[in-house]
C-alpha positions as CSV (number, residue, x, y, z in Angstrom):
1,X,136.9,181.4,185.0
2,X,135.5,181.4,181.7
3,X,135.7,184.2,179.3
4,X,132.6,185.7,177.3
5,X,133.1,183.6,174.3
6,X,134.0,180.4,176.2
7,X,130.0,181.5,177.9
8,X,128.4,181.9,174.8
9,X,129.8,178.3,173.4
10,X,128.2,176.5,176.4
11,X,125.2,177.9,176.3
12,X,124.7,177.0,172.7
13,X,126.0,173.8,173.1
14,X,123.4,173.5,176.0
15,X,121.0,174.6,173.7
16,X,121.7,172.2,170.4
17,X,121.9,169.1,172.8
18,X,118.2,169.9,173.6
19,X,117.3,170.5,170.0
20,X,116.0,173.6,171.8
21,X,117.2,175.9,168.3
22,X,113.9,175.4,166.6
23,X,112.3,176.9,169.2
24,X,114.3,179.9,169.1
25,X,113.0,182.4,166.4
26,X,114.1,186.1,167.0
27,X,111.0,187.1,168.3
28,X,110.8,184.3,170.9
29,X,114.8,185.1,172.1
30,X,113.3,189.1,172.5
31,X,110.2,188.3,174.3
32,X,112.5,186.1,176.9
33,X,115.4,188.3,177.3
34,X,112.5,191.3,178.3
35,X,110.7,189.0,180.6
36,X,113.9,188.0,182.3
37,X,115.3,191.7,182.4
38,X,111.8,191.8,184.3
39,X,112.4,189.2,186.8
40,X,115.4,191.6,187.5
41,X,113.4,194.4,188.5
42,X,111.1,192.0,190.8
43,X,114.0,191.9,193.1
44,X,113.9,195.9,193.7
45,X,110.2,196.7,193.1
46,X,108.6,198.4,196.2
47,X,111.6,198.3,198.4
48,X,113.3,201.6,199.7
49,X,117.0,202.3,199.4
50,X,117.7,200.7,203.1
51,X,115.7,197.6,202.0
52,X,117.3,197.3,199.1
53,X,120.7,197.5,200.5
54,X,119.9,194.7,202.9
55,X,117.8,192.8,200.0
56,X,121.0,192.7,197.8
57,X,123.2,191.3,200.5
58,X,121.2,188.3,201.3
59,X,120.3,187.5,197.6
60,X,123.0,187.8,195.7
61,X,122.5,184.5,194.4
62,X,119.0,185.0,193.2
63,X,119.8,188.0,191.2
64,X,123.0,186.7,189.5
65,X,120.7,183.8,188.4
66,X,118.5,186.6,186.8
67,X,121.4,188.7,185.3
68,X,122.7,185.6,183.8
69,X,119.1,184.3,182.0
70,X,119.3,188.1,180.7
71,X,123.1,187.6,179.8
72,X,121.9,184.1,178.1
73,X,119.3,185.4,175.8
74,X,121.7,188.3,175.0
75,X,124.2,185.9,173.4
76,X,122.2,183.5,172.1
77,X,120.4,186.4,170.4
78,X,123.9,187.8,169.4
79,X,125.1,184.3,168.0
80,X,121.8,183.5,166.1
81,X,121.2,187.2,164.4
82,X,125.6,186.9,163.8
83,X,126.3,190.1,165.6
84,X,130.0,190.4,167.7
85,X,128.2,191.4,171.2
86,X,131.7,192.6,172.1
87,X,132.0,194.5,168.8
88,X,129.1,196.1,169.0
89,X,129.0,196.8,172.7
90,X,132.3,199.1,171.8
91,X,130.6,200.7,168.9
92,X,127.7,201.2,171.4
93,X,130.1,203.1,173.6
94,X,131.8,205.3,170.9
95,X,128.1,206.3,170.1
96,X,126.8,206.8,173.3
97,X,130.0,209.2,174.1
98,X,129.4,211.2,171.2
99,X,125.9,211.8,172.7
100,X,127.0,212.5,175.8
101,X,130.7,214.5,176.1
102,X,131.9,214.3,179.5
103,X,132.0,218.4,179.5
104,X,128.0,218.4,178.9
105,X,127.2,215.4,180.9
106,X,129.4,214.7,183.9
107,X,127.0,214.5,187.0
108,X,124.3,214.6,185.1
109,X,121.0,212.6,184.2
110,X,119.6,214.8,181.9
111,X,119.0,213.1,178.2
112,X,121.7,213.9,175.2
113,X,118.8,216.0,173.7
114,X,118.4,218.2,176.6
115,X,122.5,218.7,177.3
């Protein structure tokens, strides 16, 4: 199994072989990761909790092909714009729990503003 950076290296290898970089502009990577974070909601929209449950056992598939374009255009983002995903994922989390201490937030939905 390959690890995160091994992933990121094939898909920008997969990318320069195509010449597909020129293409690439930050804007264009931003549009593509929403649309495909889309095409992830597609396989939930109008469905109940019992229809999803059955949904997600017969499509697995389908929707790790969509969480992988999303994970894609995340780390060809991340490469092009030379941010650390991994570094900045942990920041991410040191932030968020300052936002949201376990003793205000456990069980709870409610926004950090609002705890």
């Amino acid at each position: 199994m390959l690890n995160l950076e091994e992933v990121q290296k094939k898909i920008i290898a997969f990318r320069d072989e195509r010449d597909w970089k020129q293409f690439h502009t930050p804007k264009d990577m931003a549009i593509s990761l929403a649309l495909e974070a889309a095409e992830v909601l597609e396989h939930f929209q109008w469905k109940n909790e019992a229809e999803m449950k059955e949904y997600i056992a017969n499509h697995k598939e389908e929707i790790g092909d969509e969480l992988a374009d999303v994970l894609w255009w995340v780390l060809l983002m991340a490469n092009d714009l030379g941010i650390d995903i991994l570094e900045a994922a942990d920041k991410k989390i040191d932030k968020t729990a300052l936002k949201y201490p376990v003793e205000k937030s456990k069980g709870r939905h409610t926004k950090y503003t609002e705890l």
